[in-house]
DRENTOR-232461 format. One line per 2 residues: number of its first residue (from 1); their letters; for each residue x, y, z of N, C-alpha, C, CB. Coordinates in steps of 0.1 Angstrom, whole numbers. Glycine has a CB too. Example, Ala and Ser with C-alpha at 12.3 -4.5 7.8 and 13.67 -1.06 7.14 Angstrom:
REM DRENTOR-232461
1	AS	132/-57/78/123/-45/78/132/-33/78/113/-45/90 | 128/-22/71/137/-11/71/129/0/79/141/-6/57
//
This chain:
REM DRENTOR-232461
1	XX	-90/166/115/-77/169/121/-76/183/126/-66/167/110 | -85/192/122/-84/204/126/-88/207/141/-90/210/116
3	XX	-100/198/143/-108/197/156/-96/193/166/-122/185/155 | -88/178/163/-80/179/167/-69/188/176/-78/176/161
5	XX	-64/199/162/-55/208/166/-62/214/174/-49/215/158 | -75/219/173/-80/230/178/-83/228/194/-92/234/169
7	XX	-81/211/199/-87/204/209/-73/208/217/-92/187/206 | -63/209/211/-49/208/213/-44/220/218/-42/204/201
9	XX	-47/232/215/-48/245/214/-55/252/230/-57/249/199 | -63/249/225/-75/250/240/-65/244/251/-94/238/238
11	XX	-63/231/253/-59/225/262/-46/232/267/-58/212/257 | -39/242/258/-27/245/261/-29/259/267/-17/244/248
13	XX	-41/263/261/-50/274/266/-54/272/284/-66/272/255 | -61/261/284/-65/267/295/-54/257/305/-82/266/297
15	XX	-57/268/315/-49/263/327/-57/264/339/-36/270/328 | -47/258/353/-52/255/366/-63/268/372/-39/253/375
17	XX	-55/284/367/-60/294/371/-74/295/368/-53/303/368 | -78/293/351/-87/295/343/-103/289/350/-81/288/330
19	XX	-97/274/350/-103/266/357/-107/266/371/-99/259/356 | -99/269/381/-105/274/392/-110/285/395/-99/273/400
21	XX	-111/299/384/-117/311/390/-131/302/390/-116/327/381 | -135/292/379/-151/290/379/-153/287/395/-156/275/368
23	XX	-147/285/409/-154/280/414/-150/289/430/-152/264/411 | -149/305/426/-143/312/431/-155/317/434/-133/319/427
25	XX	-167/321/443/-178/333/442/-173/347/440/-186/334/455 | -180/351/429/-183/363/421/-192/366/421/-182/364/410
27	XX	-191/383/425/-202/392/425/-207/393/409/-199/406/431 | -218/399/407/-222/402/394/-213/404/382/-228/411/395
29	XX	-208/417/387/-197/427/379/-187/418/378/-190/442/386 | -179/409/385/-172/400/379/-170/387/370/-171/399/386
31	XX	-188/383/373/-192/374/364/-192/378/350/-202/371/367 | -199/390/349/-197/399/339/-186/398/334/-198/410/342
33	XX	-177/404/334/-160/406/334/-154/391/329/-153/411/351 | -156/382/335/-151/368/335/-156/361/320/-157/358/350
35	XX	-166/370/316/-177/363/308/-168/373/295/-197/367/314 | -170/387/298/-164/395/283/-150/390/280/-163/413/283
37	XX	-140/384/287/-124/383/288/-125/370/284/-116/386/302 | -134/360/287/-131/346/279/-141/345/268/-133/334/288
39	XX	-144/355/265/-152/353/251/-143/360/240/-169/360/251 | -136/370/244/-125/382/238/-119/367/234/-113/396/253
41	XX	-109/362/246/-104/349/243/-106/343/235/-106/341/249 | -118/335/236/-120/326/224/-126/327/213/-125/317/226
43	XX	-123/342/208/-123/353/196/-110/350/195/-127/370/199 | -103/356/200/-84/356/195/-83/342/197/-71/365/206
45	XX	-84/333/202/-80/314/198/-82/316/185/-91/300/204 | -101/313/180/-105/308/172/-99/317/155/-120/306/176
47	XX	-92/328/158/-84/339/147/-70/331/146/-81/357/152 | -69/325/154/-50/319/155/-57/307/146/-40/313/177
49	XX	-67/297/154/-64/284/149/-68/282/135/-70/274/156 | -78/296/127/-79/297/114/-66/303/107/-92/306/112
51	XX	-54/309/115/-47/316/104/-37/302/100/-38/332/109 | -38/299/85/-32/290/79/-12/293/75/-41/287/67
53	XX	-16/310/78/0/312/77/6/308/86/6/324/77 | 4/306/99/11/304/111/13/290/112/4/310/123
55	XX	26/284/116/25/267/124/25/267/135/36/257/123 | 28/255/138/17/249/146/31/255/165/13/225/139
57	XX	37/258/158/45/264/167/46/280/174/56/261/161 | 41/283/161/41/299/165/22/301/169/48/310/147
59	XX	18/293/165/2/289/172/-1/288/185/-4/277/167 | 13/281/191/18/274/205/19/285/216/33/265/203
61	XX	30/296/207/35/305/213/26/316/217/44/308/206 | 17/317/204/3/331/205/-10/331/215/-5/332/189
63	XX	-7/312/217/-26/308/229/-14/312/241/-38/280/231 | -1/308/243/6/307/255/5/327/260/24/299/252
65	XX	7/330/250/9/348/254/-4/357/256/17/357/242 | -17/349/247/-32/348/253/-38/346/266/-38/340/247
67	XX	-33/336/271/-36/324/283/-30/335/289/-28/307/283 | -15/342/290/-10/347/300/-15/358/303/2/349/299
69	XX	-19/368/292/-29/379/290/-42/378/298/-32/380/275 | -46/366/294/-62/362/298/-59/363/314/-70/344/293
71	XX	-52/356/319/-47/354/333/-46/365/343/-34/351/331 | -42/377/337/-39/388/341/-49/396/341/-30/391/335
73	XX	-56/397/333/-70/403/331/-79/398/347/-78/396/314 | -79/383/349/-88/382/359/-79/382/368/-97/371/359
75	XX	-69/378/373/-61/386/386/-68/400/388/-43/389/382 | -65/402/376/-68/420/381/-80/425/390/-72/430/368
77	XX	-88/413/381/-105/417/386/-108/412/401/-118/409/374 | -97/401/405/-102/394/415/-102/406/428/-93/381/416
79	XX	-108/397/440/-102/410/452/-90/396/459/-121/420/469 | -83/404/472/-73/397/469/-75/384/480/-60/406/471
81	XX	-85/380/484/-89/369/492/-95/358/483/-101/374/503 | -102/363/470/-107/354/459/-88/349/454/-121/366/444
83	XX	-80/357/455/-71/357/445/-64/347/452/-64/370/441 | -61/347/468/-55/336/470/-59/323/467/-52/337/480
85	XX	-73/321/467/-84/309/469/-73/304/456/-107/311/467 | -76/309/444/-77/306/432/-58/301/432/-84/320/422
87	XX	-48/306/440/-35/306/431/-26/296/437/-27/320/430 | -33/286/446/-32/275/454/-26/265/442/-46/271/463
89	XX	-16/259/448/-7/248/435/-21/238/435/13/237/442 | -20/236/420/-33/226/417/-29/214/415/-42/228/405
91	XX	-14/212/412/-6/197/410/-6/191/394/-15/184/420 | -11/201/385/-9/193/372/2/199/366/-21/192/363
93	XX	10/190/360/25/196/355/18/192/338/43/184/361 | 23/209/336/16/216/325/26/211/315/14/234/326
95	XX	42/214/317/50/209/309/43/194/304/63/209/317 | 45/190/313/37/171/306/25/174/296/27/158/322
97	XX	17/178/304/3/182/291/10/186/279/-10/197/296 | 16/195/277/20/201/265/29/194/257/24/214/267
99	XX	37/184/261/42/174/255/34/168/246/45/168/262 | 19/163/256/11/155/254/5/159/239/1/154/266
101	XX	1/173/241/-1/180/229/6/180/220/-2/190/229 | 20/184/218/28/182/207/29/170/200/38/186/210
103	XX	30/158/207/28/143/206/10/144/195/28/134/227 | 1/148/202/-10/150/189/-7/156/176/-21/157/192
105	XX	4/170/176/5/175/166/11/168/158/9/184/166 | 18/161/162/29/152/158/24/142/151/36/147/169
107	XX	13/133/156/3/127/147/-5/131/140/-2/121/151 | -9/142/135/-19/152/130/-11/149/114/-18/171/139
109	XX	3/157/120/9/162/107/15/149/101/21/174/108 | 19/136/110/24/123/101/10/122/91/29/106/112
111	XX	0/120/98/-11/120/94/-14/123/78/-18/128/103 | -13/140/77/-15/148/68/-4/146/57/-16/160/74
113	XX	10/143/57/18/137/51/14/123/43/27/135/60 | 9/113/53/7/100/47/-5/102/37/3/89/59
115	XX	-12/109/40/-26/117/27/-18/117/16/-33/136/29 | -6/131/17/2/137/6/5/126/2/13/147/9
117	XX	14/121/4/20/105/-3/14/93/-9/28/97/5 | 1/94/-1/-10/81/-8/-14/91/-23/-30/77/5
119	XX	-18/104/-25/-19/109/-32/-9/110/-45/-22/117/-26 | 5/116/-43/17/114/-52/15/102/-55/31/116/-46
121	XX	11/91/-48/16/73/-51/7/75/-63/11/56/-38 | -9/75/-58/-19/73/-67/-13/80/-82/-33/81/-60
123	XX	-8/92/-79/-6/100/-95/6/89/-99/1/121/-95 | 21/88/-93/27/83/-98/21/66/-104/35/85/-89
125	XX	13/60/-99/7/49/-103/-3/46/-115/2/47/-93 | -12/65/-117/-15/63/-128/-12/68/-142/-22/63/-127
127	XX	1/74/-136/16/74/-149/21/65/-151/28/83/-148 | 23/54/-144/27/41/-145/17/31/-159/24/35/-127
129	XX	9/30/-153/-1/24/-167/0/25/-182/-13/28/-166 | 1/41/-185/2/43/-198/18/39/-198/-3/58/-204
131	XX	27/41/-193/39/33/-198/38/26/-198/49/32/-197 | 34/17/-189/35/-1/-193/26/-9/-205/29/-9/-179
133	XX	16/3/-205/7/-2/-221/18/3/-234/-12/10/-223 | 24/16/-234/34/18/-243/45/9/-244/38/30/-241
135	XX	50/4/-228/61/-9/-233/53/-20/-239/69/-18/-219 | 42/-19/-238/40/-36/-244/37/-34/-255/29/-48/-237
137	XX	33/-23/-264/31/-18/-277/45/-21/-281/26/-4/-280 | 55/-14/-277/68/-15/-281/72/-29/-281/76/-6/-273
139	XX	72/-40/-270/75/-52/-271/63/-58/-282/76/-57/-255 | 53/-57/-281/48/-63/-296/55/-60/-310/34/-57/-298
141	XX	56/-45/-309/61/-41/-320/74/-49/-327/64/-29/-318 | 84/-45/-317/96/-56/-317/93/-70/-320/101/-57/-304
143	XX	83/-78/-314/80/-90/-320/79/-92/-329/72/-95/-318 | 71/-83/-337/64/-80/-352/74/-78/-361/56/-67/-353
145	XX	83/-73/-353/95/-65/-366/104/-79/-365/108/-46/-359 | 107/-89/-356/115/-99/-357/107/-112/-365/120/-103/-342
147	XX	95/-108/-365/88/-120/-375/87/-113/-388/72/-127/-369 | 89/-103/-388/86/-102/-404/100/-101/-408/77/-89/-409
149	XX	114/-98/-405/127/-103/-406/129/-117/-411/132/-102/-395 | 123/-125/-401/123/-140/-407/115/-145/-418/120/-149/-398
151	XX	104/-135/-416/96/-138/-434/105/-133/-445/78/-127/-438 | 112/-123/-438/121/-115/-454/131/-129/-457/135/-96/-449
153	XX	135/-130/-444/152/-140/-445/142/-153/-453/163/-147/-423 | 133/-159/-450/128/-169/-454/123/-168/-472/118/-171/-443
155	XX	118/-158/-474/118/-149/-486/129/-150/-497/117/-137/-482 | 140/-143/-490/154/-145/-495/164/-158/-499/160/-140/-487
157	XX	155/-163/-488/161/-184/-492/153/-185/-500/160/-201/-481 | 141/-184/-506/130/-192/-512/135/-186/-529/110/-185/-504
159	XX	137/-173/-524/143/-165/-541/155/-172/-543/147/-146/-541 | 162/-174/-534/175/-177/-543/172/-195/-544/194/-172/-533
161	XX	164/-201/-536/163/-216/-546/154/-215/-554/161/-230/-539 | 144/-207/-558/137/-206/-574/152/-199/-585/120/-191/-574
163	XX	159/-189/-578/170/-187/-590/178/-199/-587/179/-172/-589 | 178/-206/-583/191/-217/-586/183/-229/-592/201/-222/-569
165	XX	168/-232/-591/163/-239/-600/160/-231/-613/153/-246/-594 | 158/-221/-619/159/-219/-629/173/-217/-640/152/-211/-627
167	XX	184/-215/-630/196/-217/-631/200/-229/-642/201/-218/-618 | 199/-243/-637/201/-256/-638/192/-258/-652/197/-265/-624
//
């Protein structure tokens, strides 16, 4: 599930810009540059998608302000003829993707819930057993205690017709 998120993360990560500097020609020094700022990058991703304090929202918010950061870094580097190549509408509506994403988180975490609750069931189920072995001790017991009642009661008729034949 984690690969998941982390598949989820990236995706929200990268964008149209990211993707098309790859196919911008770069001089050396830029390649360079393109090379230290998306490795910086996916240094600060892979710190977000390990920190367990953070959800999956505020995770959303920290690749989005990365991504924007990252963005800006290679604007900068570009010259401004590479920069137009690159800022040409690419046609994918990001809003939708990120839906698409949240819709995985969304199954991630039903996911991770249905674990939690198969788990509770399991415990609750095998607290269930020893009470139902203790009711049926108890319902024996009870049996036991009503047959030996009727040995007493039967006991008690048997005594009083030996005292009523020694009576006579």
């Amino acid at each position: 599930m984690k690969k998941l998120f982390l598949f989820g993360l990236i995706l929200i990560a990268t964008n149209a810009f990211s993707q098309k500097i790859e196919n911008v020609p770069l001089n050396s020094d830029q390649q360079k540059q393109v090379k230290n700022i998306n490795k910086e990058f996916q240094k600060q991703i892979d710190k977000i998608v390990e920190n367990d304090k953070m959800d999956y929202n505020e995770k959303k918010s920290q690749v989005a302000k990365l991504k924007t950061d990252r963005d800006t870094q290679l604007k900068g580097m570009l010259l401004p003829e590479q920069l137009g190549t690159v800022e040409k509408d690419d046609g994918i509506n990001w809003e939708k993707e990120n839906k698409k994403i949240d819709k995985l988180e969304s199954a991630r975490l039903k996911a991770e819930m249905e674990a939690k609750i198969a788990v509770v069931q399991k415990d609750i189920d095998a607290l269930d057993k020893p009470k139902q072995d203790l009711q049926k001790q108890i319902d024996d017991l009870k049996s036991k205690q009503k047959e030996i009642e009727k040995q007493q009661d039967a006991l008690k008729d048997k005594q009083k017709e030996i005292k009523a034949q020694y009576k006579q």
